[in-house]
C-alpha positions as CSV (number, residue, x, y, z in Angstrom):
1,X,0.0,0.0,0.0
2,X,1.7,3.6,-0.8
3,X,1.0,6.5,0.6
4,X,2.1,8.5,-2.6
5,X,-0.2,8.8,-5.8
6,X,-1.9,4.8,-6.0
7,X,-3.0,5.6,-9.4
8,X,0.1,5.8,-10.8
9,X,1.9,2.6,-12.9
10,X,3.4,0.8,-11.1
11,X,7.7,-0.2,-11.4
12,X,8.8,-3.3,-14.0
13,X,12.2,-4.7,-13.5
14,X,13.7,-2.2,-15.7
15,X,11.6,0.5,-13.2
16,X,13.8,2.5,-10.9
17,X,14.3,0.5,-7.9
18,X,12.3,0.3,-5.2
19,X,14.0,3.2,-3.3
20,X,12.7,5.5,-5.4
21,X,8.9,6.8,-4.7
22,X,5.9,6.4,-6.8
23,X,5.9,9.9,-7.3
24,X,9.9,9.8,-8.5
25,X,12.9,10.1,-6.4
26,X,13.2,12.4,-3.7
27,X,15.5,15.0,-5.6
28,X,13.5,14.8,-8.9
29,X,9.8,15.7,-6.8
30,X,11.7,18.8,-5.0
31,X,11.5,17.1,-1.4
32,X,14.7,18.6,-0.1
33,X,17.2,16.1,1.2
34,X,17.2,17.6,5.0
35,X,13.1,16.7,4.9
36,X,13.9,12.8,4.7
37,X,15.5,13.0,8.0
38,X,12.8,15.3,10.3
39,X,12.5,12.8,13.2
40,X,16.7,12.4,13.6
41,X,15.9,16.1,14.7
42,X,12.6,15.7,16.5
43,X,14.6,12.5,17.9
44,X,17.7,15.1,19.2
45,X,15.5,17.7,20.6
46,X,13.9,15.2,22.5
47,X,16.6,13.6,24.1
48,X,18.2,17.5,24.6
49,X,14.4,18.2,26.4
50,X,14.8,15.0,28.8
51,X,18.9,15.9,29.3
52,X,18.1,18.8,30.5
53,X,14.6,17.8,32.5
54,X,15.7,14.9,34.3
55,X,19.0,14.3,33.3
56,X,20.1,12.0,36.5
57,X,17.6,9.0,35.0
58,X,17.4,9.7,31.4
59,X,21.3,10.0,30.8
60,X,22.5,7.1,31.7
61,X,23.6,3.6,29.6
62,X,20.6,2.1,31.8
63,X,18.1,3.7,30.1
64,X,19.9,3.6,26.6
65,X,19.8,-0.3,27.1
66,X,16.5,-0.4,28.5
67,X,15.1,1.3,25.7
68,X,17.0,-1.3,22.9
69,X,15.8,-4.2,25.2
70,X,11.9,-2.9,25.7
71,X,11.8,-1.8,22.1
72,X,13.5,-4.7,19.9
73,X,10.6,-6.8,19.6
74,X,8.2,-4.1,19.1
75,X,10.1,-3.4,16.1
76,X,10.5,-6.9,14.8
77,X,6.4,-6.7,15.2
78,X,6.2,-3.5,12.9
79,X,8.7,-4.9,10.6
80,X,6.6,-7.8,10.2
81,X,3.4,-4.9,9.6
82,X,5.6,-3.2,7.5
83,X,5.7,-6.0,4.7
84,X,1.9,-6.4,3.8
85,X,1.3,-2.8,4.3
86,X,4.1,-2.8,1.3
87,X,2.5,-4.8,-0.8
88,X,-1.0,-3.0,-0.5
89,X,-3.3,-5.1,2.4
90,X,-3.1,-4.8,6.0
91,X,-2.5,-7.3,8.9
92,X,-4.6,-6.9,11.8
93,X,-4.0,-10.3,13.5
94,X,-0.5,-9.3,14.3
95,X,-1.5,-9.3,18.1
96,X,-2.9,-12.4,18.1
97,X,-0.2,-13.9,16.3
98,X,2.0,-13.0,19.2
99,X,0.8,-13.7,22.3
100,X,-0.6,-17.2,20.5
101,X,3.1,-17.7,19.9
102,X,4.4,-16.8,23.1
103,X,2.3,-19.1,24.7
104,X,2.1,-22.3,22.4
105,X,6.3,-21.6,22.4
106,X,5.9,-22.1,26.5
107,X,3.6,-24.8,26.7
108,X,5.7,-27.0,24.8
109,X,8.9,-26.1,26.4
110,X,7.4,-25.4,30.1
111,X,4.7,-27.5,30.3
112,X,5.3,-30.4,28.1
113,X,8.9,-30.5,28.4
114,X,9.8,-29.9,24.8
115,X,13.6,-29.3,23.9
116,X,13.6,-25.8,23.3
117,X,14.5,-26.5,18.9
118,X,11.5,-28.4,18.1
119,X,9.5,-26.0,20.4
120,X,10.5,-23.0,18.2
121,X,10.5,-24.6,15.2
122,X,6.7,-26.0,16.0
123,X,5.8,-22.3,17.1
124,X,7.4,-20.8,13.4
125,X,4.9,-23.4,11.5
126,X,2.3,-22.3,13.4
127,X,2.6,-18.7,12.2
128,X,3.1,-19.4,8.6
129,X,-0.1,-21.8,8.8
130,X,-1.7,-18.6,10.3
131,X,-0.4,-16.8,7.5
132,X,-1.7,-19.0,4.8
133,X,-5.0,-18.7,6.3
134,X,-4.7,-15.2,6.0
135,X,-3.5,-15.0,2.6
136,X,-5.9,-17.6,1.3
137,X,-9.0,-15.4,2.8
138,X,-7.7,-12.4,0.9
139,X,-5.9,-13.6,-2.3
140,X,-8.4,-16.3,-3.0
141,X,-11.5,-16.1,-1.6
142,X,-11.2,-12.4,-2.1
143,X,-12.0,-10.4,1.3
144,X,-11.2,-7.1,2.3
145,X,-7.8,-7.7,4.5
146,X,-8.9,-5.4,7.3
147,X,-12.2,-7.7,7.7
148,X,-10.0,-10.8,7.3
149,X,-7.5,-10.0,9.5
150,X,-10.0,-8.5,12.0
151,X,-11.4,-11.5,12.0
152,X,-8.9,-13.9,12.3
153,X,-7.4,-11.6,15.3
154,X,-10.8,-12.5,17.2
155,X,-10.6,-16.2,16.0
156,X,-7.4,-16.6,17.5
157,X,-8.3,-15.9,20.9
158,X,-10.1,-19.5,21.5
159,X,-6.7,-21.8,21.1
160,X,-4.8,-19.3,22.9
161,X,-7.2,-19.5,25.8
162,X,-7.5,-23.1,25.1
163,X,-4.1,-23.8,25.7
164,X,-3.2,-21.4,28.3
165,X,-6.4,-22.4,30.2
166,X,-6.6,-19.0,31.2
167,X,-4.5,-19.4,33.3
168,X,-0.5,-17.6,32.9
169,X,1.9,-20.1,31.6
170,X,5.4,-20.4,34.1
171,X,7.9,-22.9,33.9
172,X,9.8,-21.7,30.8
173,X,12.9,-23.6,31.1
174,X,16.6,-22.0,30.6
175,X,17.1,-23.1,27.8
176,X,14.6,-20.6,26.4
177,X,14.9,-18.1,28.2
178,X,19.1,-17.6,27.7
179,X,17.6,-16.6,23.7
180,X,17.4,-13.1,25.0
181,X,18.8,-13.1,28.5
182,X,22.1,-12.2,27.0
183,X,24.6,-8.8,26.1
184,X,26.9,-8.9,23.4
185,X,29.4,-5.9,24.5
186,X,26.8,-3.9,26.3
187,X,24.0,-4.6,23.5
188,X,21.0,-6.6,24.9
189,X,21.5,-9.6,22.2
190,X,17.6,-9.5,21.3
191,X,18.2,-6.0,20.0
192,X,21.2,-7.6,17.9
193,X,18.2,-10.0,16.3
194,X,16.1,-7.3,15.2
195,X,19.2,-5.3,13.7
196,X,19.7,-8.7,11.7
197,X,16.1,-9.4,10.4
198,X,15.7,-5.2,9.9
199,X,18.6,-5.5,7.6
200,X,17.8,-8.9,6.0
201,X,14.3,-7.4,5.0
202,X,15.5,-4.2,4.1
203,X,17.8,-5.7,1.2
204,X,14.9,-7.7,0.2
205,X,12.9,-4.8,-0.5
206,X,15.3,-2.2,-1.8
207,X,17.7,-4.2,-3.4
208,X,16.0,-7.2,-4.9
209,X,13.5,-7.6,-7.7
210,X,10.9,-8.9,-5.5
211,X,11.3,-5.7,-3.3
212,X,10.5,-4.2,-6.5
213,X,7.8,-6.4,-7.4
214,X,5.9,-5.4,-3.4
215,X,6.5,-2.1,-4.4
216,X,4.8,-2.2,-7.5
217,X,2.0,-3.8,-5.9
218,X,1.1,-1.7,-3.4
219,X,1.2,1.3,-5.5
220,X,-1.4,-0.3,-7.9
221,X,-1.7,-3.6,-7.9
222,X,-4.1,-3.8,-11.0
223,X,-1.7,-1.9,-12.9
224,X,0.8,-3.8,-11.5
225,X,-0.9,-7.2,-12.7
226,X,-1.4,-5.7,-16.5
227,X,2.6,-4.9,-16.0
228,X,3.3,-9.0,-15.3
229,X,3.6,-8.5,-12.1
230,X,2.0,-11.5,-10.0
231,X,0.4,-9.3,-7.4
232,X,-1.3,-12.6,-5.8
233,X,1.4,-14.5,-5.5
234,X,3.4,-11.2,-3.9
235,X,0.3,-10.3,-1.2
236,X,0.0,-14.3,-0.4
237,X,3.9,-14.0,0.7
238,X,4.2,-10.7,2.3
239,X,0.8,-11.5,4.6
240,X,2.8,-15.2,5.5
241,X,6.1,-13.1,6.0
242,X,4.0,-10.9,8.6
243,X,2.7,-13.6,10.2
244,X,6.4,-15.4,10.7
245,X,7.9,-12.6,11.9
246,X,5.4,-11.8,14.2
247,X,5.8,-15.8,15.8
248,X,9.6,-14.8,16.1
249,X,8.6,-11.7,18.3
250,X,6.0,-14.2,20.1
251,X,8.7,-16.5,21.0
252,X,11.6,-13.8,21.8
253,X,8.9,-12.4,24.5
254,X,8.3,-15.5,25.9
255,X,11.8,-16.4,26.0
256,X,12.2,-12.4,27.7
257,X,9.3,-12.8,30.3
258,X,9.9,-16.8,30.9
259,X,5.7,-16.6,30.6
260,X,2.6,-16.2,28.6
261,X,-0.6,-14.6,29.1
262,X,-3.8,-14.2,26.3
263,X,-3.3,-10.8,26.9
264,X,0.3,-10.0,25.4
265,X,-0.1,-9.4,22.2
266,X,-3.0,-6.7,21.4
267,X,-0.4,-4.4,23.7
268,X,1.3,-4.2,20.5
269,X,-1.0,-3.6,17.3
270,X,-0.8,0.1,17.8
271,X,2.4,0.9,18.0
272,X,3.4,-1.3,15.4
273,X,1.1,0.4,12.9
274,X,2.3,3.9,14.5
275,X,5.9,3.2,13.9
276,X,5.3,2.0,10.0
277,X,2.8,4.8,9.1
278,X,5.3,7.6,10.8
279,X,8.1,5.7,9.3
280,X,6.9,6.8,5.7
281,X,7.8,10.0,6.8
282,X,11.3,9.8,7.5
283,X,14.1,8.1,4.8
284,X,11.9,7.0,1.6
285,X,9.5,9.8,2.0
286,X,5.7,8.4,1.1
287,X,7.0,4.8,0.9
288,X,6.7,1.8,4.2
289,X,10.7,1.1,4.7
290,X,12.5,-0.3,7.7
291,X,15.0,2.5,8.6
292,X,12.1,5.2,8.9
293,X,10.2,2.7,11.0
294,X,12.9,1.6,12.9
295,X,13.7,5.6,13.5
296,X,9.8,6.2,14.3
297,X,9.9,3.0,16.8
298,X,13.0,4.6,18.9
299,X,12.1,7.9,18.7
300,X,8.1,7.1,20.1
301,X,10.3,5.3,22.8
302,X,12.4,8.0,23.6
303,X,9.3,10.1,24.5
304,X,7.7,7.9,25.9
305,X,10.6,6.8,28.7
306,X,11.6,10.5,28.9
307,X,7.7,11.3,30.0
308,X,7.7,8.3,32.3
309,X,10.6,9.2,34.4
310,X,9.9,12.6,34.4
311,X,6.7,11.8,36.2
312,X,3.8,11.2,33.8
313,X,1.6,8.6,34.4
314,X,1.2,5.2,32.5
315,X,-1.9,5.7,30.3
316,X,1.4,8.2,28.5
317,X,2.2,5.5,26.6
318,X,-0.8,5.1,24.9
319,X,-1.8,8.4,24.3
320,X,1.3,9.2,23.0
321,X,1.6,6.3,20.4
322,X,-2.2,7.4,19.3
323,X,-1.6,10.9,18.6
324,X,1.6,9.8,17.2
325,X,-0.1,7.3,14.5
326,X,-2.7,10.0,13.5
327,X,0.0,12.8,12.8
328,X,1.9,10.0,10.6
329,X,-0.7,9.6,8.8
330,X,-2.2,13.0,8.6
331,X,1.6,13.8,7.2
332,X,1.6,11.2,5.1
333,X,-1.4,12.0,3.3
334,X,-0.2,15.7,3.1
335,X,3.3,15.1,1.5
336,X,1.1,12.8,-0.7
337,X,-0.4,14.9,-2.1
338,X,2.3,17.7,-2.5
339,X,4.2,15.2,-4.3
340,X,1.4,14.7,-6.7
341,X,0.6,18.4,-6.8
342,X,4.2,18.9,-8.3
343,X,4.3,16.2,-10.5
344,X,1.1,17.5,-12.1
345,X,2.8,20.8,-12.3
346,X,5.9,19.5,-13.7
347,X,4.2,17.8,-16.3
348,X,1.8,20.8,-17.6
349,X,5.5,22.6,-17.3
350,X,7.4,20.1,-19.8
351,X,3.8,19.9,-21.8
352,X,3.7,23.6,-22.6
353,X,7.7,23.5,-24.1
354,X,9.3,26.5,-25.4
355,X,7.4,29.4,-26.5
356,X,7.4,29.6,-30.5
357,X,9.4,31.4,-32.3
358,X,8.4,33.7,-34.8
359,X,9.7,35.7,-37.8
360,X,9.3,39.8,-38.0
């Protein structure tokens, strides 16, 4: 799904690579190059406003650490958002996916005494199969992925309640729990994970053709289609890619809380979608990439801890990720249209030519 002009035709594999936005390149629409980068500077002023506020809890490696270790898996989670929202559909059983995976992960290895491998690997087909559902519901039988995924969120809830008994799941052996227990000089090693699968997808979309093809599809996937483009087959993988990616988050909290509740997961739809959506702001302006949304997750963090310690109360957190996902989108849709707005004008421009030339 892009945020710029969905109209317009979408890339081929001679296109300009997926980098560049439906609306052209950044220095061919007149976006200045500074703009791609607003939220490194909202980012700085906020941790200058938090130095200076309450700088005996918010300057420190503590918190620097405590914000890689609270914020990796929520931004594996909007990664894993990140890829269908590429290719044009949305997945709204993300939540589900998660906590149903963090608890299925800790049943086998806490309660049934699972090695840890089979365990994970168990959990991972899980996902995908959740996945294929998914896909199949919207590629195939042809719903509307919000209602699908919707739906599917809700349907979820009756194995994880089913297995959990509704009751919290304790007893996560060692074995699982040393996946994220761990620092690799200083770095909390689950932050080190999501710096791996960030830059893993992030070549996959900007520098292969089928990050070209997810491109092309979620600009216009019926133009996209008449271009050769098999849009179904792209949507069917990016919704089973949200749903993996979502069951490795599922079973990296587990492994980081040694439990599982029903309840973990919905915590993090919305930041997930706040972090992607503000994330087209910020590198490849009007276009879902992972260094904008990894930039949007740590800078929502940073705000968020710095109002925390500095006194404000929990419901913050909230709040703060809300207002933050309707300004994303609100300046999404107005650079969006900007972009189009000079294109248009660029166009009638080149149209019109030189003036004619006439003789006395």
């Amino acid at each position: 799904m892009s945020v710029i002009n969905e109209k317009q035709a979408p890339e081929s594999e001679s296109a300009p690579r997926a980098g560049t936005s439906a609306a052209g390149s950044t220095k061919r629409s007149g976006v200045p190059v500074l703009a791609r980068y607003t939220g490194v500077y909202i980012w700085g002023a906020l941790i200058l406003l938090f130095a200076l506020w309450v700088p005996d809890t918010f300057l420190t490696s503590v918190t620097v650490r405590t914000i890689a270790n609270e914020q990796a898996i929520t931004a594996i989670i909007a990664i894993g958002v990140l890829l269908p929202l590429a290719a044009g559909v949305f997945d709204l059983s993300i939540g589900s996916v998660v906590a149903l995976s963090a608890i299925i992960v800790a049943d086998l290895t806490g309660r049934q005494g699972m090695p840890v491998v089979p365990a994970i690997i168990v959990t991972l087909a899980v996902g995908l199969l959740i996945g294929a559902v998914n896909a199949f519901l919207v590629v195939i039988v042809g719903i509307d992925s919000f209602i699908a995924t919707l739906g599917m969120s809700s349907v979820l809830i009756a194995p994880m309640r089913a297995i959990s008994g509704d009751q919290i799941i304790t007893g996560v052996p060692e074995s699982l729990t040393s996946l994220t227990s761990s620092e690799v000089f200083g770095v909390p090693v689950v932050a080190l994970y999501m710096l791996v699968i960030a830059a893993i997808v992030w070549y996959v979309l900007e520098h292969t053709p089928l990050g070209r093809r997810v491109a092309a599809t979620g600009a216009g996937p019926e133009a996209a289609r008449l271009a050769g483009v098999r849009t179904k087959r792209i949507t069917f993988g990016a919704l089973m890619a949200s749903s993996l990616l979502c069951s490795v988050a599922g079973i990296l909290l587990a492994s980081k809380l040694a439990t599982a509740t029903p309840d973990l997961g919905p915590a993090y739809l919305l930041p997930a979608f706040a972090a992607a959506f503000l994330g087209t702001t910020q590198i490849k302006l009007g276009r879902f990439n992972v260094w904008g949304t990894l930039l949007a997750i740590f800078l929502l963090a940073t705000g968020v801890k710095g109002l925390q310690l500095g006194g404000a109360p929990t419901w913050v957190t909230d709040l703060f990720n809300g207002l933050a996902l309707i300004a994303a989108v609100g300046l999404s849709l107005w650079g969006a249209r900007i972009a189009v707005l000079r294109q248009a004008l660029r166009r009638r421009k080149n149209d019109s030519g030189p003036a004619p030339v006439t003789a006395d």
